[in-house]
mmCIF file as Biopython writes it, N, C-alpha, C and O atoms, coordinates in Angstrom:
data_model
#
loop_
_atom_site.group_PDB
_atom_site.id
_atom_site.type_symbol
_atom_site.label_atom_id
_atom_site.label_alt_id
_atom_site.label_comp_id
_atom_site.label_asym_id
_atom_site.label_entity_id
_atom_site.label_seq_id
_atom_site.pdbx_PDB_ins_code
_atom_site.Cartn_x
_atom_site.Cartn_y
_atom_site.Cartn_z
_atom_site.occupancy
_atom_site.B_iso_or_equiv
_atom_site.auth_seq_id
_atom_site.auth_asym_id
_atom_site.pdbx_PDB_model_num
ATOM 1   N N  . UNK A ? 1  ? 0.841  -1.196 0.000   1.0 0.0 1  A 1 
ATOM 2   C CA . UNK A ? 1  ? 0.000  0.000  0.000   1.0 0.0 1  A 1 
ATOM 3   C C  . UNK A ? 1  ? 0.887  1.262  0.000   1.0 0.0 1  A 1 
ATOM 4   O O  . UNK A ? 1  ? 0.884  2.098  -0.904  1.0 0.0 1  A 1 
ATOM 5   N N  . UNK A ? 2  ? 1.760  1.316  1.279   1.0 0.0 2  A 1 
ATOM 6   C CA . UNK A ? 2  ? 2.363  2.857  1.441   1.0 0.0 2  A 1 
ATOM 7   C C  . UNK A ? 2  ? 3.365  2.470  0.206   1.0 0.0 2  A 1 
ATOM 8   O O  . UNK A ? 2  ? 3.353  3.363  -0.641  1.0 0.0 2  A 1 
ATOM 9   N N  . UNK A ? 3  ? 4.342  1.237  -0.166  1.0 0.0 3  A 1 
ATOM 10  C CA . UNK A ? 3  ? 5.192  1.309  -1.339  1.0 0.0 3  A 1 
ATOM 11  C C  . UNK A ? 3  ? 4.601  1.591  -2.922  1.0 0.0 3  A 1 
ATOM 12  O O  . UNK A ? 3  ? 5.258  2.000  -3.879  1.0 0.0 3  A 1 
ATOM 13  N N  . UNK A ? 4  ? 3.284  1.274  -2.890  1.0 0.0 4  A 1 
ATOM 14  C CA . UNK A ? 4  ? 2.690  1.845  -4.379  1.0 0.0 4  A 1 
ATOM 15  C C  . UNK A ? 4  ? 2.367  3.453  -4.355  1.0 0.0 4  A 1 
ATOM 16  O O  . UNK A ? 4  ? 2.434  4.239  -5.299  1.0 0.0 4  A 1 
ATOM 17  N N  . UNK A ? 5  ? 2.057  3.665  -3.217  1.0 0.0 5  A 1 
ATOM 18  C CA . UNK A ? 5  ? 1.603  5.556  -2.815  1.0 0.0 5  A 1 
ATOM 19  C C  . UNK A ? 5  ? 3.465  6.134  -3.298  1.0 0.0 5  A 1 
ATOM 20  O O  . UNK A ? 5  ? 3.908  7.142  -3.848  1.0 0.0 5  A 1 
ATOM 21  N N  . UNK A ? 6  ? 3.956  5.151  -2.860  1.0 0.0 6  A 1 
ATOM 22  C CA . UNK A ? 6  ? 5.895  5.811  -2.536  1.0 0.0 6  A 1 
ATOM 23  C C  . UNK A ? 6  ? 6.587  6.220  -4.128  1.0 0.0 6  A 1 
ATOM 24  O O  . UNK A ? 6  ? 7.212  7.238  -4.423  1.0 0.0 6  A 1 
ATOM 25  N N  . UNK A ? 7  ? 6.224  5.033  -5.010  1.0 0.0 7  A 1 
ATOM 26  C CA . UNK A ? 7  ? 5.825  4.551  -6.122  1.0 0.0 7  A 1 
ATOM 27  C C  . UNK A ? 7  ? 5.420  5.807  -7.307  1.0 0.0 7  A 1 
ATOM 28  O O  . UNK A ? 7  ? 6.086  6.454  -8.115  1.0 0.0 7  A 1 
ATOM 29  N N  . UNK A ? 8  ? 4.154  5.765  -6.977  1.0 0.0 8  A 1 
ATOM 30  C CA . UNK A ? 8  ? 3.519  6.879  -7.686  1.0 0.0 8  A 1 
ATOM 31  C C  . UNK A ? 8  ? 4.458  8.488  -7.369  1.0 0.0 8  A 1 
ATOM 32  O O  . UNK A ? 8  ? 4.665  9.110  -8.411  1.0 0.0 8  A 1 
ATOM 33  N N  . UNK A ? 9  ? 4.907  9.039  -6.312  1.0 0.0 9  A 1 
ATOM 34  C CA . UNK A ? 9  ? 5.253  9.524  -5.893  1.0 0.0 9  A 1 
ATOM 35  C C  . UNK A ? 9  ? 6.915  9.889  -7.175  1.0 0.0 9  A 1 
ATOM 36  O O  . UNK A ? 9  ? 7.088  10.660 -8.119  1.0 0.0 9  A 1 
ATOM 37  N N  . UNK A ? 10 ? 7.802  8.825  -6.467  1.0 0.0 10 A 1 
ATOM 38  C CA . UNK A ? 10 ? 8.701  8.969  -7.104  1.0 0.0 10 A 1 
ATOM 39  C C  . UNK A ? 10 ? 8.956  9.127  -8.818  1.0 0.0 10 A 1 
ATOM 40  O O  . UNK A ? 10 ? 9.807  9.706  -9.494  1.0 0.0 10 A 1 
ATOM 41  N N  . UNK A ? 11 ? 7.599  8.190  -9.168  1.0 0.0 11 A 1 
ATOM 42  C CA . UNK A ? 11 ? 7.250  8.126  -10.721 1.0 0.0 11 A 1 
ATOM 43  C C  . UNK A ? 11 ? 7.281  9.717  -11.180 1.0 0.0 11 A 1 
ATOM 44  O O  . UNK A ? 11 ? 8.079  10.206 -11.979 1.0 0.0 11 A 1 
ATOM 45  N N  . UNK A ? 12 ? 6.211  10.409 -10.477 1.0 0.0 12 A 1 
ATOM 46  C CA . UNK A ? 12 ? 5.900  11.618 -10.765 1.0 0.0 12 A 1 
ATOM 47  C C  . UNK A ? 12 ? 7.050  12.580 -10.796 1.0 0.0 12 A 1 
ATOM 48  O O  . UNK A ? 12 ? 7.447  13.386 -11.638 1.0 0.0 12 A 1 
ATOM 49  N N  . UNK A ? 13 ? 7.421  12.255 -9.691  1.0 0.0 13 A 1 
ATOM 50  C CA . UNK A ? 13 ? 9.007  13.195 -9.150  1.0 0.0 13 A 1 
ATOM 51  C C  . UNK A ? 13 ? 10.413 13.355 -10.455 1.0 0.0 13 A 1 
ATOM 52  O O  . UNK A ? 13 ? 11.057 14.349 -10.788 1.0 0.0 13 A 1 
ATOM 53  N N  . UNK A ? 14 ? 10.485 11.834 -10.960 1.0 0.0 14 A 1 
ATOM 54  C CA . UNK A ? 14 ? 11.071 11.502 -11.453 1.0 0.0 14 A 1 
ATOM 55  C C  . UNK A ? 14 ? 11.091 11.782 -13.255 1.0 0.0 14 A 1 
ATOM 56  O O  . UNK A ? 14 ? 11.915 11.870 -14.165 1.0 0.0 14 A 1 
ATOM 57  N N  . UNK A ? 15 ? 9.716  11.840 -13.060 1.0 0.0 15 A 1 
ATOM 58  C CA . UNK A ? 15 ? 9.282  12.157 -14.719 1.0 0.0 15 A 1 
ATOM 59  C C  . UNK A ? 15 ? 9.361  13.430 -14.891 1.0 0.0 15 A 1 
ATOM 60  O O  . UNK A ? 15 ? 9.862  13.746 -15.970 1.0 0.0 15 A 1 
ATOM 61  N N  . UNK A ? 16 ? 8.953  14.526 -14.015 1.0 0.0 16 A 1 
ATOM 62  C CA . UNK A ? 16 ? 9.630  15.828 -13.621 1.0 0.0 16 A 1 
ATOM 63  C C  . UNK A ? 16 ? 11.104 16.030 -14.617 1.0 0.0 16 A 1 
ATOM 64  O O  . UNK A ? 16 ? 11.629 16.208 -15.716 1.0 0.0 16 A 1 
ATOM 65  N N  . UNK A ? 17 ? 11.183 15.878 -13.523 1.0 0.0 17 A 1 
ATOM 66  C CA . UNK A ? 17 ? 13.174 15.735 -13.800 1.0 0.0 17 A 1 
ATOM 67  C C  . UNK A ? 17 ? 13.472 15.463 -15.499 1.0 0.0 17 A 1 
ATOM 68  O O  . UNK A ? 17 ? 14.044 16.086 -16.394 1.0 0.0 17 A 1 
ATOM 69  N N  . UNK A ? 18 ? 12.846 14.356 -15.399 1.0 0.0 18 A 1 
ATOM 70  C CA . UNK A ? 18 ? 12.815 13.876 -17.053 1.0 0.0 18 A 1 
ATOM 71  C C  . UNK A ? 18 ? 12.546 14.756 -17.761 1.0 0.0 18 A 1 
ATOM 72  O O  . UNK A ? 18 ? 13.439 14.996 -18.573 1.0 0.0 18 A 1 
ATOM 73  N N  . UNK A ? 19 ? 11.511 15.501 -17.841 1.0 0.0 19 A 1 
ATOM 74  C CA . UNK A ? 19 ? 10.866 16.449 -18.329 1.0 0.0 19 A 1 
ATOM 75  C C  . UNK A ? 19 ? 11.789 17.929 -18.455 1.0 0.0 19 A 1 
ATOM 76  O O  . UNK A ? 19 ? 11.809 18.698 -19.416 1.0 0.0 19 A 1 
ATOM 77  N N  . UNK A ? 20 ? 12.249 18.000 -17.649 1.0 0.0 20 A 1 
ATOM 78  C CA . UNK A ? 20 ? 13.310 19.302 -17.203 1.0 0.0 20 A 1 
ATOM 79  C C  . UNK A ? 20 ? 14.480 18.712 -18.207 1.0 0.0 20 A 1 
ATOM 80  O O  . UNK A ? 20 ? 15.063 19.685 -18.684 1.0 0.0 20 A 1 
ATOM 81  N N  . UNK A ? 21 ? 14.909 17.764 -18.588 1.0 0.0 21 A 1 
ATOM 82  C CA . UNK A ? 21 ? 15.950 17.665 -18.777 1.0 0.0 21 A 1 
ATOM 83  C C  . UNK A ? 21 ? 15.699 17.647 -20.066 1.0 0.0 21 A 1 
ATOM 84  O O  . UNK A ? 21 ? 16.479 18.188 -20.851 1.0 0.0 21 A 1 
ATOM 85  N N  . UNK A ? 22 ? 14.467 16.965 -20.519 1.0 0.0 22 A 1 
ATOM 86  C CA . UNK A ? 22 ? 13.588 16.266 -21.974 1.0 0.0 22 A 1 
ATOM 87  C C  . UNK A ? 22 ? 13.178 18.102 -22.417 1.0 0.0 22 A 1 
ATOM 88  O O  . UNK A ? 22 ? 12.485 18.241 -23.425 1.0 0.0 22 A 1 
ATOM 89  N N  . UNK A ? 23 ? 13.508 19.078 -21.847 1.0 0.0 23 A 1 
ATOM 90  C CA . UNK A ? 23 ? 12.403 20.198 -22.622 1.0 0.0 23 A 1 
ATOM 91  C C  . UNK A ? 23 ? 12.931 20.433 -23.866 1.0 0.0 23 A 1 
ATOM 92  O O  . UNK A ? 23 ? 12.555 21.454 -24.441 1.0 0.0 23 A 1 
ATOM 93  N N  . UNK A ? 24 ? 13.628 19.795 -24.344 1.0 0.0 24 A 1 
ATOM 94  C CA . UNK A ? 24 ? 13.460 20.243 -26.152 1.0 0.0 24 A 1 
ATOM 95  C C  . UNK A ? 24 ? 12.588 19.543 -26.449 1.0 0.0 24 A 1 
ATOM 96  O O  . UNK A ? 24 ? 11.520 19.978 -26.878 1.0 0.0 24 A 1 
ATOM 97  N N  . UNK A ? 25 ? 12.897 18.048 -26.256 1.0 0.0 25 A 1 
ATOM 98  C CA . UNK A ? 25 ? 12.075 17.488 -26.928 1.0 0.0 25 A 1 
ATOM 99  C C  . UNK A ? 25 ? 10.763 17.041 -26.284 1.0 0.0 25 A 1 
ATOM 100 O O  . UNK A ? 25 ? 10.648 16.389 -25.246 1.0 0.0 25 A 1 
ATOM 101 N N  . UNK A ? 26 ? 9.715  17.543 -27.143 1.0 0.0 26 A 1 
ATOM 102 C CA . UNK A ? 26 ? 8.448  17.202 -26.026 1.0 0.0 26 A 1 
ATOM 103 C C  . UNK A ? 26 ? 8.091  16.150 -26.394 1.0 0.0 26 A 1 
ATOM 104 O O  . UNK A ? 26 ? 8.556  15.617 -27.402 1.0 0.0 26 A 1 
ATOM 105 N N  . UNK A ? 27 ? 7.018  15.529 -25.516 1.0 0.0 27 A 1 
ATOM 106 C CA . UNK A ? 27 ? 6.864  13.888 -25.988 1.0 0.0 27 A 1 
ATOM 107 C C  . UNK A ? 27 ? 7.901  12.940 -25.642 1.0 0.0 27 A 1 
ATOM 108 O O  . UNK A ? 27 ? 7.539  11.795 -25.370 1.0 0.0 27 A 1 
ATOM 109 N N  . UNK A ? 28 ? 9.074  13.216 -25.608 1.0 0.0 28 A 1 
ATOM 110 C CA . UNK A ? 28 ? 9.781  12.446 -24.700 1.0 0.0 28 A 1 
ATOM 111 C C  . UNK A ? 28 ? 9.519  11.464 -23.328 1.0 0.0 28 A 1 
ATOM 112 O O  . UNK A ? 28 ? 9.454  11.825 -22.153 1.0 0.0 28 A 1 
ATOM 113 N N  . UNK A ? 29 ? 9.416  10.354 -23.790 1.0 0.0 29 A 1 
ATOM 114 C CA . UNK A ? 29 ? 8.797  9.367  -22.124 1.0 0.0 29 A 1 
ATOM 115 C C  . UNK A ? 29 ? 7.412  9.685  -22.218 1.0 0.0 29 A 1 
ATOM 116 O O  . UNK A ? 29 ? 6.728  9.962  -23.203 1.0 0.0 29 A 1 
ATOM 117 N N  . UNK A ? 30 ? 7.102  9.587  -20.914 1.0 0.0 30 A 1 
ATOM 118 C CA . UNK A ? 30 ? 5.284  9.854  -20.353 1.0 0.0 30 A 1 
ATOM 119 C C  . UNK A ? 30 ? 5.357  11.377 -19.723 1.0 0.0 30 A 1 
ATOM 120 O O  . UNK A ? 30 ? 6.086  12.078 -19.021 1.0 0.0 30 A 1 
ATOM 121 N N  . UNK A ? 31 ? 3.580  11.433 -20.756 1.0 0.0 31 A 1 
ATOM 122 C CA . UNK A ? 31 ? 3.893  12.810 -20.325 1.0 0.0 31 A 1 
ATOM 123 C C  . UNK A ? 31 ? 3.230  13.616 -18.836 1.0 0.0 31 A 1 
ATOM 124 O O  . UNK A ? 31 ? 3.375  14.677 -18.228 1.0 0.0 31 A 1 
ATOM 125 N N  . UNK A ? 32 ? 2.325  12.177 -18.722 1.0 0.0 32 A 1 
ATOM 126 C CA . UNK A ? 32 ? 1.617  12.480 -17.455 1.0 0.0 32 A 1 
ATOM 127 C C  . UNK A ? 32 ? 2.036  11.903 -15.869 1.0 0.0 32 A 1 
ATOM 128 O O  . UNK A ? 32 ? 1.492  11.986 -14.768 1.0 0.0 32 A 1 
ATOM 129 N N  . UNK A ? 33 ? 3.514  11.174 -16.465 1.0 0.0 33 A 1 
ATOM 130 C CA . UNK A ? 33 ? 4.471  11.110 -15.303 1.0 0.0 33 A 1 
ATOM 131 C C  . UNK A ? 33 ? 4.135  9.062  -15.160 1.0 0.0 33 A 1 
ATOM 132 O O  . UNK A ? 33 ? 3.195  8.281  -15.014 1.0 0.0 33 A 1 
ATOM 133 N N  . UNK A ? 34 ? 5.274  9.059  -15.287 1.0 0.0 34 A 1 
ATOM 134 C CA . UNK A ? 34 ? 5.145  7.716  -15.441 1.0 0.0 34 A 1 
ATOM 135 C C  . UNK A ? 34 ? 4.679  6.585  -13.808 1.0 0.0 34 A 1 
ATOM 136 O O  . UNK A ? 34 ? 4.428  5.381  -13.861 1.0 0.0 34 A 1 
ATOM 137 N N  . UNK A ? 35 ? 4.687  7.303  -12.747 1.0 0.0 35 A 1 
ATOM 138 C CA . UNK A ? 35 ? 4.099  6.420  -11.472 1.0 0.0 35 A 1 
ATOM 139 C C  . UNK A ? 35 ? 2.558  6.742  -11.638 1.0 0.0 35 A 1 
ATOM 140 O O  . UNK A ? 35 ? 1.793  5.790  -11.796 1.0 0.0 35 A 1 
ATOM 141 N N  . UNK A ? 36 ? 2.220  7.625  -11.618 1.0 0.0 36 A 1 
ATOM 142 C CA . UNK A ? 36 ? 0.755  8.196  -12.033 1.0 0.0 36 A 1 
ATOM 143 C C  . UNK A ? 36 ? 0.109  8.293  -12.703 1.0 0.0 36 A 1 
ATOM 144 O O  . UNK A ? 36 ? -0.014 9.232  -13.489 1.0 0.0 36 A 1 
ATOM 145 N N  . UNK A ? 37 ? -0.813 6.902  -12.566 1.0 0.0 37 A 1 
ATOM 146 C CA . UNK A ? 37 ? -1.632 6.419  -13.503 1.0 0.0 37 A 1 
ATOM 147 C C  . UNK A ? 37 ? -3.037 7.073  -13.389 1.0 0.0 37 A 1 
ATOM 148 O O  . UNK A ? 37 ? -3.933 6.754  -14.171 1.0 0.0 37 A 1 
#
């Protein structure tokens, strides 16, 4: 339970980052954050 909440969490956090790093290219990965479904 709390490791899928932890999960989603870091997904989001993480896809962030991705995103920050991904801003040329958009569409890069998920765009709605890959723990957060």
């Amino acid at each position: 339970m709390i490791n899928g909440q932890e999960n989603a969490l870091l997904g989001a956090f993480f896809d962030t980052i991705l995103q920050l790093f991904n801003a040329g290219s958009t569409g890069t990965g998920s765009t709605n954050g890959g723990g957060v479904a």
